[in-house]
Structures are given as structure tokens and as C-alpha cells.
C-alpha positions in Angstrom: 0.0 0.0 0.0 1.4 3.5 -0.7 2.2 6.3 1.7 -0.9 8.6 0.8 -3.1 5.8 0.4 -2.1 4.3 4.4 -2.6 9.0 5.3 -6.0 9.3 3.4 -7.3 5.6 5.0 -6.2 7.0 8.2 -7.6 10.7 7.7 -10.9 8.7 6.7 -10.9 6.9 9.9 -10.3 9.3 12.2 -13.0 11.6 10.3 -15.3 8.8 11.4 -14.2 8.4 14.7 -14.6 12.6 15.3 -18.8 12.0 13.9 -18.7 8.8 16.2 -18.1 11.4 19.1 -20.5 14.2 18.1 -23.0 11.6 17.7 -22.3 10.3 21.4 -22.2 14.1 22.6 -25.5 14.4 21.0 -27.7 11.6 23.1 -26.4 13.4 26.1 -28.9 15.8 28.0 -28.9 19.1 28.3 -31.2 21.6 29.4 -33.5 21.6 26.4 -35.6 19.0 24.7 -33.9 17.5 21.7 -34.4 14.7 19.3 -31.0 13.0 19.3 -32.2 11.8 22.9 -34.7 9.5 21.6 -34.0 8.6 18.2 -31.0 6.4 18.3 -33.2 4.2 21.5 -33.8 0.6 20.2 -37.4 -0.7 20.6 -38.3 -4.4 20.6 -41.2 -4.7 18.7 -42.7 -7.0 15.3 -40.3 -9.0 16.8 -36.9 -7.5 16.0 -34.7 -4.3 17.5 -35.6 -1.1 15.7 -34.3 3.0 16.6 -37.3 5.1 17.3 -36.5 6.9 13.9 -37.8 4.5 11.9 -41.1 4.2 14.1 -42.6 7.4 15.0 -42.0 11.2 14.1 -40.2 13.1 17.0 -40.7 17.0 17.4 -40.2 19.7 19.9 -43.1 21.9 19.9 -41.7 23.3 22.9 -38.0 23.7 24.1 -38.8 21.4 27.2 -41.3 18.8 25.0 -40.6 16.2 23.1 -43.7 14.4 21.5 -42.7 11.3 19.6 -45.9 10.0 17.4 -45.4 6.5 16.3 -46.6 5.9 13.0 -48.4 2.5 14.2 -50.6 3.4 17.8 -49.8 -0.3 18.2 -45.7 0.2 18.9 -46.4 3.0 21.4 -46.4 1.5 24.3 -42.9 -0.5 23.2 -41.5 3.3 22.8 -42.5 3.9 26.5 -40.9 1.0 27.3 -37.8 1.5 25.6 -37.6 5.2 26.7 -38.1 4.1 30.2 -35.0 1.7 30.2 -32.7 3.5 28.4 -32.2 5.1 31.9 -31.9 9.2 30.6 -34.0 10.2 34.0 -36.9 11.0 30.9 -40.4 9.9 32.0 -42.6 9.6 29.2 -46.3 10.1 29.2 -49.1 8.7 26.9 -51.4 11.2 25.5 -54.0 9.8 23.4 -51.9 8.7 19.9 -49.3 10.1 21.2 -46.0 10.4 23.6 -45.0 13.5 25.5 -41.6 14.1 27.1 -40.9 16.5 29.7 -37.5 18.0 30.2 -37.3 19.3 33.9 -34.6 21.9 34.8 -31.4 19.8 35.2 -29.8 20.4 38.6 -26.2 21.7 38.6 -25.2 18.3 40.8 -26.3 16.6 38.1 -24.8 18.8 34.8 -21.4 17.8 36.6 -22.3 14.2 36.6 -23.1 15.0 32.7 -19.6 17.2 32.1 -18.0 13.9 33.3 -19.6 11.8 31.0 -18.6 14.0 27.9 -15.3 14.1 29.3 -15.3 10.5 29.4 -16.9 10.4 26.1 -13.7 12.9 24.6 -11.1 10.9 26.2 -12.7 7.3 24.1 -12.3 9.1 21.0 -8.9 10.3 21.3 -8.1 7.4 22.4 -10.0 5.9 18.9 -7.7 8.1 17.0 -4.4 6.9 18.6 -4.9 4.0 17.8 -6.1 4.7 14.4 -2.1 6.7 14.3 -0.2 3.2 15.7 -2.4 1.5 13.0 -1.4 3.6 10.0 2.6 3.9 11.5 2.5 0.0 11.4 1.3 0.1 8.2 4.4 2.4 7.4 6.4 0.6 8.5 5.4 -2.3 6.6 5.0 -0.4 3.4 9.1 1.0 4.1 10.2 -2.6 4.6 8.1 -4.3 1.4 8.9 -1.3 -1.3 11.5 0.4 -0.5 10.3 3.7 0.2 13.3 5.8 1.3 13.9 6.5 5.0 13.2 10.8 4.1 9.4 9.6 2.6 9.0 7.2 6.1 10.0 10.0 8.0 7.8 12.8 6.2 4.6 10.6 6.3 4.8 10.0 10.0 4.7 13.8 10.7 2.1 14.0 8.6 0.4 11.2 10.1 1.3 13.1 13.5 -0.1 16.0 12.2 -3.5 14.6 11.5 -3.2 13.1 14.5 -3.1 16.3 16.6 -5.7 17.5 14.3 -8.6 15.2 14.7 -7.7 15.3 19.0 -7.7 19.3 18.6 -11.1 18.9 17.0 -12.6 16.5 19.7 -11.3 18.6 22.4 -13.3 21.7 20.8 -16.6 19.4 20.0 -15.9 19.0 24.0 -15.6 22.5 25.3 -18.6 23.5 22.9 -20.7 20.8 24.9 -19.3 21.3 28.3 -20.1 25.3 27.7 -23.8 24.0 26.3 -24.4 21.9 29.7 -23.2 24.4 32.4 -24.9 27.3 30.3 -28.8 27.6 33.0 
């Protein structure tokens, strides 16, 4: 494999691994109503595992409501059920066709207890993009011993690879502070 294919494999990678940790960031709470909450929550029901997505509208008519409207009245009590166990402190309640969420005030006890879950959430994907970097620099290596690729192209293509590197962490650490200053903001 060549040098810029092993950098643009490992660019691709750690692209995915940056969306992978917005899209965690996303699910968690803050102080307004959002459908990234609910969406991604798997329901049992015709006898498989489906995301409330692909079962029921979601809309905020409200920024502390959620209403979720299942397109089948026969699934909504499995959305309940679902919303109840994913364990997001979100009590859902039926009304008529259908389900209302209510978003109470978060406590500030309890947007530190979310700050550390981001932070937590941060520190996996770094950690997805080093190893992503020892990936690609084995790959390097391999390439360097297999075609003789000179020592100077090695050398280059690591700090480019170290580059990207610092560049995909930089960009997690600011889809971090962005959420941390989201979840303090009252």
C-alpha cells in the first residue's frame, strides 16, 4: 500500500471516529428538549430491535417537550418502554396517539455528573484516533520494509500522520468545550 493511500485511510478513519463522538455528545442531555435523545433508543417490537427513527415522528413543539408519534398506535407503548429503560431520568407520558416528554430543569449536581460523561466520552475518542495513528505507523512501517520507500518519505509521512493526529484530537477537544459550555450554560 502506498504512503498517501495508508494517510488518506487513516484521515478517513479518524473523520469517522470525530462523527462517532459528536453523535455520542449528542444523546447526552442538556437543558433543552432534543431529538438526538430519543432517536437512536432501540425498541423491541414485530419481533426485531428497531431505533425510534424508523417508528414514529419526533418534534419539539416546545423547548422542554418532546412528542414522539409513532406511525403505528400499536408500537407505542414499546417506545415507552424503551424510553423508560434507556435510563436518561426522561419519564414519558401517553397522550391519546401520542408520547410527551418532559424536560425538567437539570440540577447543577447533576450537569457535573453529565460534564464527566462527555469528558469520558472525549477521552474514548482520542483514544480511537491513537490508535487509528499506531495503526497507520505499522502500516508504514510495513509499506518501508516491502517497497522500499526511502527512510526521508517514512520520516515525512509519519509527521504527517502526526499531524492529522493532533488535528482530529484538537477537533474533539473543541466538540468537548462547545458541549461542556452547552451543559453548564442555566
Amino acid at each position: 500500500m502506498a504512503l498517501d493511500e495508508i494517510l488518506l485511510t487513516a484521515e478517513e478513519r479518524m473523520e469517522k471516529s470525530e462523527q462517532s463522538a459528536l453523535n455520542e455528545f449528542a444523546s447526552v442531555r442538556t437543558g433543552k428538549a432534543s431529538a438526538s435523545l430519543v432517536e437512536n433508543i432501540l425498541v423491541e417490537t414485530y419481533g426485531s430491535q428497531m431505533r425510534i427513527r424508523e417508528l414514529a415522528s419526533i418534534t419539539t413543539p416546545e423547548p422542554r417537550t418532546l412528542t414522539v408519534q409513532p406511525w403505528d398506535v400499536s408500537t407505542l407503548p414499546h417506545i415507552e418502554k424503551a424510553i423508560q429503560k434507556a435510563n436518561l431520568g426522561l419519564s414519558p407520558a401517553v397522550q391519546g396517539k401520542v408520547l410527551r416528554i418532559f424536560f425538567p430543569e437539570l440540577s447543577q449536581e447533576r450537569r457535573m455528573e453529565f460534564v464527566k460523561i462527555i469528558k469520558k466520552m472525549a477521552e474514548d475518542g482520542r483514544i480511537a484516533i491513537r490508535h487509528i495513528r499506531r495503526d497507520a505507523m505499522e502500516q508504514i512501517k510495513k509499506s518501508a520494509h516491502d517497497s522500499g520507500v526511502t527512510e526521508d518519505d517514512v520520516k515525512q509521512t509519519e509527521k504527517e500522520l502526526q499531524k492529522l493526529t493532533d488535528e482530529y484530537t484538537a477537533k474533539i477537544d473543541k466538540h468537548l468545550a462547545a458541549k461542556e459550555k452547552e451543559l453548564l450554560t442555566v
